[in-house]
C-alpha positions as CSV (number, residue, x, y, z in Angstrom):
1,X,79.1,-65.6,-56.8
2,X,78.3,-63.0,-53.9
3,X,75.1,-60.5,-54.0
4,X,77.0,-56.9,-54.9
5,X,76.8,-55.2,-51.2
6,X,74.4,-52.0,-51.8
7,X,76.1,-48.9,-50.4
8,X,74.0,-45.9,-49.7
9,X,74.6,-42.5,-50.5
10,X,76.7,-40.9,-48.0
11,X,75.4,-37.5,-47.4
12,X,77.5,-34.5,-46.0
13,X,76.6,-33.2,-42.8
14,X,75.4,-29.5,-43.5
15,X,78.0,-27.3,-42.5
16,X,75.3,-25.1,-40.5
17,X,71.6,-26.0,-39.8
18,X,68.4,-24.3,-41.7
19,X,66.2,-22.3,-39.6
20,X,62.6,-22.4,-40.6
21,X,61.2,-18.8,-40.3
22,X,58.0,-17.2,-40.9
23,X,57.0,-13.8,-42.5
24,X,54.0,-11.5,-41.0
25,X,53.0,-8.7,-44.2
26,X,52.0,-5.4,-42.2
27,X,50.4,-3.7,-45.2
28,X,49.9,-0.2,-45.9
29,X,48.7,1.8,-48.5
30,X,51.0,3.9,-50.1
31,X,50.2,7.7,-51.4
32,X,50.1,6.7,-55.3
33,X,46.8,5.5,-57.1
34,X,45.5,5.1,-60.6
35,X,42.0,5.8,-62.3
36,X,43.0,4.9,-65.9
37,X,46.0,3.5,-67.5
38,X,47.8,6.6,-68.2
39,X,48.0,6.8,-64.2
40,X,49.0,3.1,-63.7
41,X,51.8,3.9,-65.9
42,X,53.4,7.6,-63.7
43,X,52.3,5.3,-60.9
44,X,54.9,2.2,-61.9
45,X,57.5,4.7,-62.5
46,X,57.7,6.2,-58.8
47,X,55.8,4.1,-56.5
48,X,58.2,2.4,-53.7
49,X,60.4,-0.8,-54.7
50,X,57.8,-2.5,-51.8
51,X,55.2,-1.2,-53.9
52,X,56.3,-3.5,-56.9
53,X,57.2,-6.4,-54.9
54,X,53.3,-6.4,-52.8
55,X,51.5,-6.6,-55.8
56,X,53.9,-9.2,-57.8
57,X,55.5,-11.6,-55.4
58,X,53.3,-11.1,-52.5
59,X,50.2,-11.4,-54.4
60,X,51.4,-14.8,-55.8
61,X,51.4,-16.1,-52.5
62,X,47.3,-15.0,-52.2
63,X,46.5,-16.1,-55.9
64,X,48.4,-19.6,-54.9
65,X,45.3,-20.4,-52.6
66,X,43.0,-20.4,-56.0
67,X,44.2,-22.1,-59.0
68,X,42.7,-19.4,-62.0
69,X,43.5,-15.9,-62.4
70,X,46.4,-14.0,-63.0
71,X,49.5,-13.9,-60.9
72,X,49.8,-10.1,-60.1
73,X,47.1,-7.2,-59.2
74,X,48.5,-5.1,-62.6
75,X,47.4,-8.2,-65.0
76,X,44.1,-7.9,-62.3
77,X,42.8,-4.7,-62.6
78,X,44.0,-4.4,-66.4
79,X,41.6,-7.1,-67.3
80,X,38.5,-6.4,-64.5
81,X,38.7,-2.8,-64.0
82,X,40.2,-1.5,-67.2
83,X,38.4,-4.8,-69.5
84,X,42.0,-4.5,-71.9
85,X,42.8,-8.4,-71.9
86,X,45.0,-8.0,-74.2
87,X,47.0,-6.1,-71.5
88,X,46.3,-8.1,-68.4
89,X,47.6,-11.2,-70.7
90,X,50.8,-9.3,-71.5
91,X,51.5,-8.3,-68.0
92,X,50.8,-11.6,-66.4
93,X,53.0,-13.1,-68.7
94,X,55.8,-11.7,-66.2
95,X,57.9,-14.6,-64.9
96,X,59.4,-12.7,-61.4
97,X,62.0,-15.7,-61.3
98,X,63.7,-14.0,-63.7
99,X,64.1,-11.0,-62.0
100,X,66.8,-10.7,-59.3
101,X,66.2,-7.1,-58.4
102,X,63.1,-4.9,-57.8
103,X,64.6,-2.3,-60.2
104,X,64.2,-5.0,-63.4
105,X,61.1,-6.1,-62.6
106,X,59.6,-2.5,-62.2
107,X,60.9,-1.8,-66.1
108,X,59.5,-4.8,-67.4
109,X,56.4,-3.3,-66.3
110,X,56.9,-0.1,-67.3
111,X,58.0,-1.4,-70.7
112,X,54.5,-3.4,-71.2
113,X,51.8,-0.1,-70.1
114,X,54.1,2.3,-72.3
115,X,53.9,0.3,-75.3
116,X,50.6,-0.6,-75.3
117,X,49.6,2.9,-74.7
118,X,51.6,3.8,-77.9
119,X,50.1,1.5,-79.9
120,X,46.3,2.2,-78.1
121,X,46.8,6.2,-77.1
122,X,42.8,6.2,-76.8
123,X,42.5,4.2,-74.0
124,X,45.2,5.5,-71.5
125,X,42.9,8.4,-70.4
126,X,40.0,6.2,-69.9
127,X,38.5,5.8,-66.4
128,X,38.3,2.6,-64.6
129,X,36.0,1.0,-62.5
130,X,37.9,0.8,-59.9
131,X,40.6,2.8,-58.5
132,X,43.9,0.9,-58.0
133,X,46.1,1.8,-54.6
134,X,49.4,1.0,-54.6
135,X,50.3,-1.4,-51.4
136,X,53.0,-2.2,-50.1
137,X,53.7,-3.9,-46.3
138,X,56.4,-3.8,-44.2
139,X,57.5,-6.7,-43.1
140,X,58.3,-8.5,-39.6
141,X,60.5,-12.0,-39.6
142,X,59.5,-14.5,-37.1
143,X,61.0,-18.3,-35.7
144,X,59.4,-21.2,-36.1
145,X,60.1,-24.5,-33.7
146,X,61.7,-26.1,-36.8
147,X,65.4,-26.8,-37.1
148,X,67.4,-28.8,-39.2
149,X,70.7,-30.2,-38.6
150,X,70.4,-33.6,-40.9
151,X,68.4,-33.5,-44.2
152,X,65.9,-35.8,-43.0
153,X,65.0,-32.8,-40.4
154,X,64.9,-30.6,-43.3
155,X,63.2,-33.1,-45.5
156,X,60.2,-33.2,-42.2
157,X,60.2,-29.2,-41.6
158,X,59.4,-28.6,-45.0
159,X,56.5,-30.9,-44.3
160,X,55.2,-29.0,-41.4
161,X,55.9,-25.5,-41.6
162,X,52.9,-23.5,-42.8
163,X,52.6,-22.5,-45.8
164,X,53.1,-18.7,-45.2
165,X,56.9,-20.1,-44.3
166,X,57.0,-22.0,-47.3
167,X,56.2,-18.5,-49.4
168,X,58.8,-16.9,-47.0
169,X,62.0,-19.4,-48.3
170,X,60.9,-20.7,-51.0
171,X,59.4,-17.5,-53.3
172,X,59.9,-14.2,-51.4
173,X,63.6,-15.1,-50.7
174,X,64.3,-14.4,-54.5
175,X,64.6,-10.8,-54.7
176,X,65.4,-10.9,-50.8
177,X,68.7,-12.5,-51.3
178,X,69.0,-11.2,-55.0
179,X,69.8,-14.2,-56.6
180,X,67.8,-16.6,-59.4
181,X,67.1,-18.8,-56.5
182,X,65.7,-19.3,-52.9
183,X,66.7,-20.3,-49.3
184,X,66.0,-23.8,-49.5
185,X,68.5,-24.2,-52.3
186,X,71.0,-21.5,-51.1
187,X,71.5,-24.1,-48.0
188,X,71.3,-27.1,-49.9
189,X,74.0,-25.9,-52.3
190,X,76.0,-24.0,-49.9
191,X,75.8,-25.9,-46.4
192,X,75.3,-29.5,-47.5
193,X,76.9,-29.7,-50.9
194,X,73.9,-31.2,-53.1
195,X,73.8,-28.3,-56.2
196,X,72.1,-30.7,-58.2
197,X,69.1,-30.8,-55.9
198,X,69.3,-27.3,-55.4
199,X,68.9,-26.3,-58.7
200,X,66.0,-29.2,-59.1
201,X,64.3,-27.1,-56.4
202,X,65.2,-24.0,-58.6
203,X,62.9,-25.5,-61.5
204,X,59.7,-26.0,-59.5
205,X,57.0,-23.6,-61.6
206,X,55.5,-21.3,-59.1
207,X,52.9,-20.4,-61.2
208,X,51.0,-23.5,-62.4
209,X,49.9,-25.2,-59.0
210,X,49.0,-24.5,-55.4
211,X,51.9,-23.3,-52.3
212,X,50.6,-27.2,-51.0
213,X,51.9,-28.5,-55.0
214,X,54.9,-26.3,-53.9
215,X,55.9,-27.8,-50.8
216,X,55.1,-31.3,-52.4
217,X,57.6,-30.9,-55.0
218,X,60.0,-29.8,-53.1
219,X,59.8,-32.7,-50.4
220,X,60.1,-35.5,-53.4
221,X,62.7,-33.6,-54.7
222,X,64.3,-33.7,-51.0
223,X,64.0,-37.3,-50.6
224,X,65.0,-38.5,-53.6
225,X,68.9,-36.7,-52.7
226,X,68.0,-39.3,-49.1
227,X,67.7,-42.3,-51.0
């Protein structure tokens, strides 16, 4: 009786390579502020779609070098400048992967402040702390040495990029490209064919761990498809 000959996985070569890139946040600060709840509230409703996306996406990438707090600056200065935990808990509960637009995600918030003003109309005159600015950057796209034309190129870039490239494809990419996903799985599904993997790389929780737990997930996930 002859040893069955192991065959391994044949993997398609990716139709075009991935191109690492890096982002560089320019950030200003926009003409809309808030000294009490009531403001934050006219504030949501007008400032710039940038605006929403700084202080949600953006500031995950910041909060993803500590591993407590909440993941926006609303939840933020609800609960240290405004002390309504209550609040901050509601509006941190905001996943922004399930948002695909800027538009959505601005409501949601909306929606939060204007019902718990409703239900606590004695609070959303009361002064702050601190005043809240609304930010918002504009943004500049740059290379990065890393290329890769074979999935164990892609498997080593996401290695060695920095982590500000890893925030780049991997988290601000989802309202960029306005889908429920992210570069790295847009290529995997598109370019080399693996859709299982890409949506494994979908279900990485960007809320519970570091950018570094990120980029660890995502490379076992990667290699696994090379084995």
């Amino acid at each position: 009786m002859t040893n069955a000959t192991v065959v391994p996985t044949i993997q398609r070569a990716p139709a075009k390579p991935f191109f690492f890139h890096t982002s560089a946040h320019l950030l200003r600060i926009t003409r809309l502020k808030a000294n009490t709840l009531g403001e934050l509230l006219d504030a949501l409703r007008q400032c710039p779609d940038d605006a929403i996306f700084e202080h949600t996406f953006r500031t995950l990438q910041e909060h993803h070098f500590i591993r407590e707090g909440f993941s926006n600056d609303f939840a933020h200065w609800a609960l240290s400048d405004c002390n309504e935990p209550s609040l901050a808990e509601r509006l941190a509960s905001v996943d922004v992967r399930a948002f695909t637009s800027v538009s959505e995600l601005r409501e949601r918030f909306v929606q939060i402040v204007d019902s718990y003003l409703q239900r606590n109309p004695g609070v959303g005159s009361r002064m702050a702390q601190e005043t809240f600015y609304f930010c918002a950057a504009d943004i500049v796209i740059l290379p990065t040495s890393f290329v890769a034309s074979t999935m164990h190129e892609f498997a080593e870039g996401v290695r060695r990029v920095s982590l500000h490239s890893i925030h780049h494809h991997f988290i601000e990419a989802r309202l960029r490209i306005k889908l429920m996903s992210n570069d790295f799985s847009q290529w995997l599904h598109e370019d080399v064919g693996l859709t299982e993997t890409a949506r494994a790389l979908n279900r990485i929780d960007i809320y519970t761990g570091t950018l570094e737990d990120v980029r660890g997930q995502i490379v076992r996930i990667v290699e696994r498809a090379l084995i």
